[in-house]
C-alpha positions as CSV (number, residue, x, y, z in Angstrom):
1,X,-85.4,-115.5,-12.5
2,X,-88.1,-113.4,-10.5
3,X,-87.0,-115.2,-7.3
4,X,-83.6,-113.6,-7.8
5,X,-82.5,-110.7,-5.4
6,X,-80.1,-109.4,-7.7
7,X,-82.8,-109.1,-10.5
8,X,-84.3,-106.7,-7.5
9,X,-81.5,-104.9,-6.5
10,X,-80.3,-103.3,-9.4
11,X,-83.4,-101.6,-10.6
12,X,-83.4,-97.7,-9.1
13,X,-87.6,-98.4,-8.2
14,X,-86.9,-100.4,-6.0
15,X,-83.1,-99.3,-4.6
16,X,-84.2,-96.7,-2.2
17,X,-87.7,-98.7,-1.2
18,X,-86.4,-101.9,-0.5
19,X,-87.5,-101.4,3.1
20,X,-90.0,-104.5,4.3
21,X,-91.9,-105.4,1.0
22,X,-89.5,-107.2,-1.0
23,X,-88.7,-108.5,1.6
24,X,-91.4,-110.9,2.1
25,X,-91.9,-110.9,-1.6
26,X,-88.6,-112.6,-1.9
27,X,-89.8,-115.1,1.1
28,X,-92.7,-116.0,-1.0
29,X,-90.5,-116.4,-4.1
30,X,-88.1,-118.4,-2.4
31,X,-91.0,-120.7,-1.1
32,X,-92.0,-121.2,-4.4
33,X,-87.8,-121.9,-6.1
34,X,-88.0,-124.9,-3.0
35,X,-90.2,-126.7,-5.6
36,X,-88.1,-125.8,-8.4
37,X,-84.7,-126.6,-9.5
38,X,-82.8,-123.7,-7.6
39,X,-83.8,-123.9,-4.3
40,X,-80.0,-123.8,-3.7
41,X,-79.4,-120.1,-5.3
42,X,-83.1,-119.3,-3.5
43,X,-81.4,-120.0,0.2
44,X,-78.4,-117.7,-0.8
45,X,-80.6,-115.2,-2.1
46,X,-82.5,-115.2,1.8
47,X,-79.4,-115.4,3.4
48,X,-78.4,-112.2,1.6
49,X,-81.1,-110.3,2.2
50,X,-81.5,-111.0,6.2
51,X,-77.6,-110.0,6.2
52,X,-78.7,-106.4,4.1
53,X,-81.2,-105.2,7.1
54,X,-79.9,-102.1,8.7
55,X,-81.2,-100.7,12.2
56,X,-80.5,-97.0,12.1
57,X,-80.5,-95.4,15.5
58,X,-81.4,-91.4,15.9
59,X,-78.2,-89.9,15.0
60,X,-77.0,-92.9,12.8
61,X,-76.5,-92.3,9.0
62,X,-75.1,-94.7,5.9
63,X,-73.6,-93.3,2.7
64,X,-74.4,-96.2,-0.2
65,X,-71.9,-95.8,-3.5
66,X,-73.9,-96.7,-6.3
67,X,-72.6,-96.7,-9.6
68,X,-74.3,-93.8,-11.0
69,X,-73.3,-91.8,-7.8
70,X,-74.0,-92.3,-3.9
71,X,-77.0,-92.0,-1.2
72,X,-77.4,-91.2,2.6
73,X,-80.3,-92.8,4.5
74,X,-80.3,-90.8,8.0
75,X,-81.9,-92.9,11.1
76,X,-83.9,-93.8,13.2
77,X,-85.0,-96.1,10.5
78,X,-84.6,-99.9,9.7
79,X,-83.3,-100.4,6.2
80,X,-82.7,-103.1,3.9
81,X,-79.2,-101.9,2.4
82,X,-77.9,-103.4,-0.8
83,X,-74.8,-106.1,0.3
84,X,-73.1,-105.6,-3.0
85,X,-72.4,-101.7,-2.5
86,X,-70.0,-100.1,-1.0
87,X,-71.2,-98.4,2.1
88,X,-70.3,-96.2,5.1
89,X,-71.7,-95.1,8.4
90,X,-71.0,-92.2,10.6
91,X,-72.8,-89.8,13.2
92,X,-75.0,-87.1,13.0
93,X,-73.4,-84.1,13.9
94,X,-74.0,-82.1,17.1
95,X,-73.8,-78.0,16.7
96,X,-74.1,-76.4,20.5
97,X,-75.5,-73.3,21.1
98,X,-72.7,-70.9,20.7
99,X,-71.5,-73.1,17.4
100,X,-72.2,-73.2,14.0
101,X,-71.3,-75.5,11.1
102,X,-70.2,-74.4,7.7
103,X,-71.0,-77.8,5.3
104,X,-69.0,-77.6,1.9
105,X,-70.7,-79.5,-1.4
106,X,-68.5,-81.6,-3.3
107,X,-70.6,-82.1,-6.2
108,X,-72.0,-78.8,-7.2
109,X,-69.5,-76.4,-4.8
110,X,-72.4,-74.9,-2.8
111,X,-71.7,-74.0,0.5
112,X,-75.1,-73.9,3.8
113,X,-74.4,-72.7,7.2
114,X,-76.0,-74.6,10.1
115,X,-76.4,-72.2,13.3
116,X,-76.6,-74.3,16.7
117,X,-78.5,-75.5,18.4
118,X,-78.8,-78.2,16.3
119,X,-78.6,-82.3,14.6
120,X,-76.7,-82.2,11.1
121,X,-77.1,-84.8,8.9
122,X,-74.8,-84.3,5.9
123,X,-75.9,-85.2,2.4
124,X,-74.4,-87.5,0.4
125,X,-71.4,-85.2,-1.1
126,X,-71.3,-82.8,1.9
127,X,-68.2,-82.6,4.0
128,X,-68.2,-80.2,7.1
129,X,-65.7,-77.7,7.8
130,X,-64.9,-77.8,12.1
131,X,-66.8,-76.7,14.1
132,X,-66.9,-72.8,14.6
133,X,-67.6,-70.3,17.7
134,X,-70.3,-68.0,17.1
135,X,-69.0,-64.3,17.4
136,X,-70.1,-62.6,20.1
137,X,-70.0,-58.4,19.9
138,X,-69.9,-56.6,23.0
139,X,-72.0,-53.3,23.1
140,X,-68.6,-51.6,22.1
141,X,-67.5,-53.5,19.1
142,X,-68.7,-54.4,15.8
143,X,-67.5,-56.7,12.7
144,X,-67.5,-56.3,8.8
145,X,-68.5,-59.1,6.9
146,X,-67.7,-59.9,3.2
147,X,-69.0,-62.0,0.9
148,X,-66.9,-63.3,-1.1
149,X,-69.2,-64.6,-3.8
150,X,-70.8,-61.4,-4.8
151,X,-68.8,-58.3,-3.3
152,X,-71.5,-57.0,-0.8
153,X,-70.3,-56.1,2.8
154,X,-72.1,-55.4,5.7
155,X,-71.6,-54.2,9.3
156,X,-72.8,-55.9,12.0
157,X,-73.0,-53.9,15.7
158,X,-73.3,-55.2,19.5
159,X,-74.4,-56.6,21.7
160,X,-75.2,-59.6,19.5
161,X,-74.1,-63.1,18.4
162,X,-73.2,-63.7,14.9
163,X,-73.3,-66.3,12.2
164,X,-71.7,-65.3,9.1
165,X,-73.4,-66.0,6.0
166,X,-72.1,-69.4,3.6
167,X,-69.3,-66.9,1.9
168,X,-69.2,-63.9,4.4
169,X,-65.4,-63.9,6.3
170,X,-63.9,-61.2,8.2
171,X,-60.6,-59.9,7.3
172,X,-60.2,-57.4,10.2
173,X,-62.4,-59.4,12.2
174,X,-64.0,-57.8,15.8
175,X,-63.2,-54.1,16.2
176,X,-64.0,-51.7,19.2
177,X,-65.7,-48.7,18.4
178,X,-63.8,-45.6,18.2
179,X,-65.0,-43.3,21.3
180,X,-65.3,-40.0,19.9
181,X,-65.0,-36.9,22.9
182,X,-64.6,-33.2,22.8
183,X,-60.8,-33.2,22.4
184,X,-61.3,-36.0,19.3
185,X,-62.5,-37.0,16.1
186,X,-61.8,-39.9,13.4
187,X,-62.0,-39.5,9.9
188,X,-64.1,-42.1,8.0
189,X,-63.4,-43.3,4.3
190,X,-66.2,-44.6,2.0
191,X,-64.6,-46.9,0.2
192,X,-67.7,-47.1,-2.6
193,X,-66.9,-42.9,-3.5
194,X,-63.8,-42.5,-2.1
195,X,-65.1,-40.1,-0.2
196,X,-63.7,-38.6,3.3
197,X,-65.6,-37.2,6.3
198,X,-65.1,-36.1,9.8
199,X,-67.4,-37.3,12.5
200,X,-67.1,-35.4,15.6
201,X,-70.4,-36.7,17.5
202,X,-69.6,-37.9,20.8
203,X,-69.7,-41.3,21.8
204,X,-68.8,-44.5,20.3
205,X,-68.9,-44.5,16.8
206,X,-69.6,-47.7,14.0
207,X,-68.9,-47.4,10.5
208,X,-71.6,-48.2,7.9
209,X,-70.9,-50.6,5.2
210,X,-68.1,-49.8,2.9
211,X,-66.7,-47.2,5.5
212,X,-63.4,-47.7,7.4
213,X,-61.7,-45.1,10.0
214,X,-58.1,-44.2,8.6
215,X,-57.1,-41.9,11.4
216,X,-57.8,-40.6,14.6
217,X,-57.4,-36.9,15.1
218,X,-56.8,-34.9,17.8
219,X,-58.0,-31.6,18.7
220,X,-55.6,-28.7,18.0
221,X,-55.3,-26.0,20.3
222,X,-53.7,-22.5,19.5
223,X,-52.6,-20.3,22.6
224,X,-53.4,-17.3,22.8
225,X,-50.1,-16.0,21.5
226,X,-49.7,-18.6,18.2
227,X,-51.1,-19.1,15.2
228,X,-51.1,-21.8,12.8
229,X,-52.1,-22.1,9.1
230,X,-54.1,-24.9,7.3
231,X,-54.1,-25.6,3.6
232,X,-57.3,-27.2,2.6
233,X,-57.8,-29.5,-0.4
234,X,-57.7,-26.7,-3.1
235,X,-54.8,-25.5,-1.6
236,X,-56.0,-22.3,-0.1
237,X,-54.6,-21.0,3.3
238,X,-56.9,-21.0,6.7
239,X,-56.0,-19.3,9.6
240,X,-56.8,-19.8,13.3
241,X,-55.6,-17.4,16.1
242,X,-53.6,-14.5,15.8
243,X,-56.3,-12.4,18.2
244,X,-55.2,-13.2,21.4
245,X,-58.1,-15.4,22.9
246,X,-56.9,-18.4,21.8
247,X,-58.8,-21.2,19.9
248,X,-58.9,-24.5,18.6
249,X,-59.9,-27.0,15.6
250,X,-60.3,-30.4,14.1
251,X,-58.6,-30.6,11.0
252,X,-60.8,-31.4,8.1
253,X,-60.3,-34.6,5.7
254,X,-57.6,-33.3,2.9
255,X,-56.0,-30.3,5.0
256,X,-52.8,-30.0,6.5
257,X,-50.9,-27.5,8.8
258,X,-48.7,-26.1,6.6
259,X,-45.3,-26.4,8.1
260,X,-42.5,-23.6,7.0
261,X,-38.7,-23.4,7.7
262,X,-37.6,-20.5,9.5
263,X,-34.0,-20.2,10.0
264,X,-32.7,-20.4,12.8
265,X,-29.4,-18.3,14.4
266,X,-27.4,-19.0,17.3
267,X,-26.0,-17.2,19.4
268,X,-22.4,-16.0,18.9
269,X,-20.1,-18.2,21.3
270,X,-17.2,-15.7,22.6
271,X,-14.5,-16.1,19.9
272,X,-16.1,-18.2,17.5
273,X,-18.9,-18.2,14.8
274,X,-22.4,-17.8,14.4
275,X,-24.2,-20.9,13.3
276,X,-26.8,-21.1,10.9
277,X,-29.7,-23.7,10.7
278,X,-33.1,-24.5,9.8
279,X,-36.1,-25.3,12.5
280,X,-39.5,-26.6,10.8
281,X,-42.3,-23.8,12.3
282,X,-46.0,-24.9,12.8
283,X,-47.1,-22.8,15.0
284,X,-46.4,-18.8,14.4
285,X,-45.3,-17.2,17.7
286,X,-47.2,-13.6,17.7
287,X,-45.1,-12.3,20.5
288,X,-41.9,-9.8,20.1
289,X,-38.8,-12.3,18.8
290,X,-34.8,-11.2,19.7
291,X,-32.2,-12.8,16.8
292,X,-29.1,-12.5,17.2
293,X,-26.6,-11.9,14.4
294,X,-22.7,-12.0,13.6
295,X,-21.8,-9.4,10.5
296,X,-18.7,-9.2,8.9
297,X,-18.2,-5.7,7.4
298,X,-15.9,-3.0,6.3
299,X,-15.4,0.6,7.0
300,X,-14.1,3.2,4.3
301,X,-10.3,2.9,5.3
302,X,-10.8,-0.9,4.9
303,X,-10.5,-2.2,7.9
304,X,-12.6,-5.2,8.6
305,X,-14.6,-5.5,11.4
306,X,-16.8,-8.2,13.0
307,X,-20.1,-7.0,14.2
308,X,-22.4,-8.8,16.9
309,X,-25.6,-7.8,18.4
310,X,-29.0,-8.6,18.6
311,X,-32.5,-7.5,16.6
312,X,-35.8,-7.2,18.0
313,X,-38.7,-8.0,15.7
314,X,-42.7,-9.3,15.6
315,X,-44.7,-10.9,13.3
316,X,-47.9,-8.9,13.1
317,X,-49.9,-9.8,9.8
318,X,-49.6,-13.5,9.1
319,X,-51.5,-13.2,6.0
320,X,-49.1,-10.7,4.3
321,X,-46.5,-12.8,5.4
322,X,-47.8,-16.0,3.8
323,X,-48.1,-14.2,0.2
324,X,-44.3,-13.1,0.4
325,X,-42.4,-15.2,2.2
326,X,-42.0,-18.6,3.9
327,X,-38.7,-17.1,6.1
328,X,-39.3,-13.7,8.0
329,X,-36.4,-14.5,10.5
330,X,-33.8,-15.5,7.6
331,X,-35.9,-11.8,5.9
332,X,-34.6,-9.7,9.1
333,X,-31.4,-11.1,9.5
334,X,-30.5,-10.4,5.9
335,X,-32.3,-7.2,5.8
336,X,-30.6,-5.9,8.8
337,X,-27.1,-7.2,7.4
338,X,-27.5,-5.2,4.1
339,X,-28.2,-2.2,6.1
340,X,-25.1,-2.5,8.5
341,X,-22.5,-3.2,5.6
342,X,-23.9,-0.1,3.9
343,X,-23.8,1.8,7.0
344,X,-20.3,1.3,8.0
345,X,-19.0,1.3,4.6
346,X,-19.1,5.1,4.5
347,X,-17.7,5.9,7.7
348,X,-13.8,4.9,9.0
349,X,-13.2,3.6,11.9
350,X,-12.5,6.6,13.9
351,X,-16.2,8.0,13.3
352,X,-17.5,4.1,13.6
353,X,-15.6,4.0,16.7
354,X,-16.8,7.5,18.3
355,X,-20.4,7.0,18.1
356,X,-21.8,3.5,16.1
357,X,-25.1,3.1,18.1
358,X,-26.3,7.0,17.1
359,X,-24.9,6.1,13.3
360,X,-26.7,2.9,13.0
361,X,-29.8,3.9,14.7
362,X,-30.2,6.9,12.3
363,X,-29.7,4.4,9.1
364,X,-32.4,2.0,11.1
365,X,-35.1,4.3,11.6
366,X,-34.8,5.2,8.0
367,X,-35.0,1.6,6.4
368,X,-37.7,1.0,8.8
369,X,-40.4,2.7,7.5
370,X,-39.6,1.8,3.5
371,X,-42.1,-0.9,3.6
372,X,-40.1,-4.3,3.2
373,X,-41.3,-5.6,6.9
374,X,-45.2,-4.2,6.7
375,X,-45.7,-6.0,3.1
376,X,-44.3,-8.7,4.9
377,X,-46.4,-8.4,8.2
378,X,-43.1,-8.0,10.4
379,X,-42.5,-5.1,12.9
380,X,-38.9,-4.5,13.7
381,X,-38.6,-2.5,16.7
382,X,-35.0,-2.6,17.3
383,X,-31.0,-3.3,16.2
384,X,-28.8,-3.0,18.7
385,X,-24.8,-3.6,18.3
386,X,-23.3,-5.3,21.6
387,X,-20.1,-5.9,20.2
388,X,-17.3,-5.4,17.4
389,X,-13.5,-6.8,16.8
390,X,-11.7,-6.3,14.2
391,X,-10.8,-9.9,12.1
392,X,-7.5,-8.7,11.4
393,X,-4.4,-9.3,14.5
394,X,-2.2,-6.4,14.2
395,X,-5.5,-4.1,13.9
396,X,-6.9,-5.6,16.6
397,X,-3.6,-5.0,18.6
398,X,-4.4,-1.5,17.8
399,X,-7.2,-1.4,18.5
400,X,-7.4,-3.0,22.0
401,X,-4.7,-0.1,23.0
402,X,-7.1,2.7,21.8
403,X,-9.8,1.1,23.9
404,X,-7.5,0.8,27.2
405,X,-6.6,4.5,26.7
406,X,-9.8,5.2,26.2
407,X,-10.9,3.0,29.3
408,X,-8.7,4.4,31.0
409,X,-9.5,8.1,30.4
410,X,-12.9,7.4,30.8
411,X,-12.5,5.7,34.4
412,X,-10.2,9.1,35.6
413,X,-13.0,11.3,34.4
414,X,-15.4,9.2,36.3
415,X,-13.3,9.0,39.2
416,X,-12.7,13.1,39.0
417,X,-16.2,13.2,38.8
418,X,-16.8,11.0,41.6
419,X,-14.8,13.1,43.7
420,X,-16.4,15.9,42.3
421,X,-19.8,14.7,43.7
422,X,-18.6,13.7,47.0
423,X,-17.1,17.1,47.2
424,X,-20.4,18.8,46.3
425,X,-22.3,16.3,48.1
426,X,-20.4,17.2,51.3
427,X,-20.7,21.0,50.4
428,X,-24.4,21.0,50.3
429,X,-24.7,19.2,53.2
430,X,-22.4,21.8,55.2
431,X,-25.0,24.0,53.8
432,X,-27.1,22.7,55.3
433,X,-26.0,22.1,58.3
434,X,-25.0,25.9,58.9
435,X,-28.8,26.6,57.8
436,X,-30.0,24.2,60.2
437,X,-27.6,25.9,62.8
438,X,-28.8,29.2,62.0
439,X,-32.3,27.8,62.5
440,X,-31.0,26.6,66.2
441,X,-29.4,30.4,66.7
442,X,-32.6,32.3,66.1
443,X,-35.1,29.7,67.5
444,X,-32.8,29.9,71.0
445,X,-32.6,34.1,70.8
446,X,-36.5,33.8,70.7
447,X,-36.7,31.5,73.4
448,X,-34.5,33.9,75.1
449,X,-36.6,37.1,74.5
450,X,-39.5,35.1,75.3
451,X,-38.0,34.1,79.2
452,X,-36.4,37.8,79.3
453,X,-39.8,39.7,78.7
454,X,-41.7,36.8,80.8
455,X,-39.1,37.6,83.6
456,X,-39.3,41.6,82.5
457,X,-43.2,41.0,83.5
458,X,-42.7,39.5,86.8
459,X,-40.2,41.6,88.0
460,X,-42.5,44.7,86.7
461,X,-45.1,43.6,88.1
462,X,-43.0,42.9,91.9
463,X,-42.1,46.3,91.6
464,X,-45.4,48.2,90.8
465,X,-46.8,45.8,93.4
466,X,-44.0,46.6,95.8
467,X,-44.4,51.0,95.3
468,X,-48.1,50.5,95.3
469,X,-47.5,49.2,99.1
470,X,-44.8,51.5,99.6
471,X,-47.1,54.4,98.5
472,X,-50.2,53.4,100.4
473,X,-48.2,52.7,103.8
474,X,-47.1,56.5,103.8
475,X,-50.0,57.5,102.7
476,X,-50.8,58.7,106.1
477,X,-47.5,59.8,107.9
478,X,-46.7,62.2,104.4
479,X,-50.2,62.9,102.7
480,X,-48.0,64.7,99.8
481,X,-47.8,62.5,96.6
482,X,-44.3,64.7,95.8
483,X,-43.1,63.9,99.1
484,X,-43.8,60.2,98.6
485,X,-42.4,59.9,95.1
486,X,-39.1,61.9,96.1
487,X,-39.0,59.2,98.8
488,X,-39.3,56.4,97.2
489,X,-36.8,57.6,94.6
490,X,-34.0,57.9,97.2
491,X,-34.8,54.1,98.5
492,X,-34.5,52.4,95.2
493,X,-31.7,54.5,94.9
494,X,-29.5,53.6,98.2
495,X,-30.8,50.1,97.5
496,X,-29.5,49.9,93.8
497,X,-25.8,51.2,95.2
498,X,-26.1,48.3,98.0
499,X,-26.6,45.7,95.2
500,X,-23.5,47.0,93.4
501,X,-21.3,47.2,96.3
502,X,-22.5,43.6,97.2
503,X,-21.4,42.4,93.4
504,X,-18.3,44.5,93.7
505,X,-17.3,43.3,97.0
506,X,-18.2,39.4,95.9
507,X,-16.1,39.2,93.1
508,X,-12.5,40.2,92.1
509,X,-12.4,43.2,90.1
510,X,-11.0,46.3,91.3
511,X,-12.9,49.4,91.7
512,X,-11.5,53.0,90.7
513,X,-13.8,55.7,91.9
514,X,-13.1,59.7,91.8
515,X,-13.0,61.8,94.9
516,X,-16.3,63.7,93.4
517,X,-18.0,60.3,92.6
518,X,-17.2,59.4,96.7
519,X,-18.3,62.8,97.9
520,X,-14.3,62.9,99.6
521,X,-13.2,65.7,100.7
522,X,-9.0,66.0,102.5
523,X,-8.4,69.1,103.9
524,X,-4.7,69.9,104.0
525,X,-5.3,70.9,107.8
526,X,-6.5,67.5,108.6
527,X,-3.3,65.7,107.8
């Protein structure tokens, strides 16, 4: 019974050493059964064994079932493997460089990771998941990691190559960074608080653990003429702009711009009805506002008129206008309604008609200044009435006659008073004109006078000239100044009655002269 190979091969001592030992003690047994009575069985028994020796090479393995479990014997190795269990051989398992292996435990559930470069041999109850990539981050991008067996995460950055852990996965799996710049920002939820906060470094940002980026957020910019309101967390108002430089924000985790509904009024098509909406307002316009409006009223003799026109207003004091209302244009519009039905009421048409602007004006100024628009941080600067028409047919037949005669007169007085003015126009410019002839008249008598006594000084001067010769040349032939001067006298004179003969005898008038004027003298005698 020693010689016996099966004695041998079912004790566990010698199951997993059975390498070269009993091997030759079974030779030597089997030499000694040749002089026994089972030489036979002893043959069998060497025959068995030679067929159980195994040559492993390097990346040669066998699994042996046994009955209490199975085994693995890896290579390189030369092994003498039990014939009468069930066995299997496969490969050793290649891992490259950018690989890894996750190897799963079918006995006891554990699970190993094998990062390449690398041989596997698996154990006896291992099976291998396929093979996996490593994951390779970029400088840009990162990867959360869970494990699944006790909770913990973490956050892995790049550049780097990756092997998760035996129960880390990746539910998201690689994310770029968010790039964070002036005119951006992300908000960032810790998931372990519930926390928020907003990073606005520049740059690419990674989340820690636990954290995850639930929005990206723009920068808000407020012109110079707007402002916009925020409600933080505890619901309390913040408010950028309203000073005219202009600004501009990130909004904080937990706010909101609040957003109101201002209504909204269209403009009055010609013959048909004003319409009335609602427009959702962010941003607060700071700059002077026109509404238009369509009233239906009534004067004091009832006759019912509608009203259009326009209203000129401002929002100056957001924050008075956040504690009382959420509407200033539907506030003005119905404000300056109220006023106009009161104001017409107590006038009839005939007064409405002959002056409306100077009545509603007057009422205007008045409700201006009783403090509904300053506790509301409005500035109303002006209502003005563009048009009216009665609702009712036969008084607006009427009423379209009064204005055509009315139209009428007004266009002859302004034609009367065109004339008028191109009468008085061409008046004043007669005037004018005679003035500026006058001007002509006296500047040409001057000129005149001027020639005359320049001519009166020539001649003046001829003659003194022409008697101080005269007197000098007789000086000598009548030394008597008398005589001289009485000569002279009579030469100017004979010459001044040669000139007037000369004229006379040129020309065609006719000459009447007295006997005494021709020193004649006819003697009866001589006839």
């Amino acid at each position: 019974r020693v010689c016996c190979p099966g004695s041998l091969r079912d004790q566990p001592a010698h199951r997993d050493t059975m390498v070269r030992g009993p091997m030759f003690t079974c030779l030597k047994l089997s030499g000694a059964c040749f002089a026994g009575s089972s030489c036979i069985v002893a043959i069998a028994t060497i025959i068995t064994v030679l067929a159980s020796i195994r040559t492993l090479g390097p990346e040669d393995q066998y699994v042996i079932h046994y009955l209490n479990g199975k085994d693995v014997v890896n290579g390189p190795a030369v092994k003498v493997i039990n014939p009468f269990r069930h066995k299997e051989q496969r490969k050793a398992l290649r891992i490259g460089t950018l690989e890894y292996l996750r190897i799963r435990n079918t006995l006891n559930g554990d699970v190993r990771v094998v990062p390449g470069h690398a041989k596997v041999f698996l154990g006896a109850y291992e099976e291998p998941d396929p093979v996996a990539q490593k994951i390779v981050l970029k400088k840009d991008q990162y990867i959360r990691l869970v494990d699944r067996l006790s909770g913990s995460e973490r956050v892995v950055k790049g550049p780097e190559s990756i092997v998760p852990g035996a129960w880390e996965e990746s539910n998201d799996g690689v994310q770029n960074a968010s790039f964070v710049n002036a005119g951006s920002a992300v908000v960032v939820l810790n998931k372990a608080d519930g926390t928020k906060r907003l990073h606005q470094t520049t740059g690419p940002f990674f989340p820690n653990a636990y954290e995850v980026v639930v929005e990206m957020r723009s920068r808000v910019r407020v012109l110079p003429h707007e402002t916009m309101v925020v409600r933080n967390a505890f619901g309390r108002y913040i408010v950028y702009g309203g000073n005219g430089t202009g600004t501009s924000f990130f909004l904080a985790p937990f706010e909101e711009i609040v957003e109101m509904q201002w209504s909204s009024f269209s403009e009055p098509p010609e013959g048909g009805l004003q319409v009335v909406s609602s427009t959702p307002v962010t941003r607060i316009d700071m700059r002077a506002r026109k509404t238009f409006f369509q009233y239906d009223v009534r004067t004091n003799d009832n006759v019912a008129l509608r009203i259009e026109g326009s209203i000129f207003w401002q929002v100056t004091d957001v924050a008075k206008l956040l504690d009382l209302t959420a509407d200033p244009a539907g506030d003005v519009w119905y404000k300056a309604r109220s006023l106009l039905i009161s104001t017409i009421s107590k006038v009839d048409l005939e007064t409405f008609m002959g002056g409306f602007n100077a009545l509603i004006q007057k009422n205007f100024e008045a409700q201006k200044n009783d403090g509904f628009y300053s506790e509301r941080g409005l500035q109303v600067y002006s209502l003005e009435v563009t048009k009216y028409s009665p609702t009712d047919e036969v008084t607006a037949t009427t009423l379209q006659e009064i204005i055509k005669e009315t139209t009428d007169r007004i266009n002859r007085l302004q034609a009367q008073r065109s004339e008028n003015d191109v009468k008085a126009a061409k008046l004043l410019a007669d005037i004018e004109l005679e003035k500026e002839r006058t001007k002509l008249i006296m500047t040409q008598a001057n000129n005149e006078r001027l020639v005359a006594s320049n001519e009166g000084e020539a001649e003046g001067v001829q003659l003194a000239k022409a008697a101080s010769t005269f007197f000098e040349d007789l000086t000598g032939s009548l030394p008597n100044l008398d005589e001289r001067v009485s000569l002279y006298k009579m030469h100017k004179e004979l010459e001044n009655q040669n000139q007037r003969t000369k004229h006379i005898a040129s020309g065609k008038a006719t000459l009447f002269m007295t006997a005494d004027e021709l020193n004649f003298n006819l003697k009866r005698t001589e006839l």
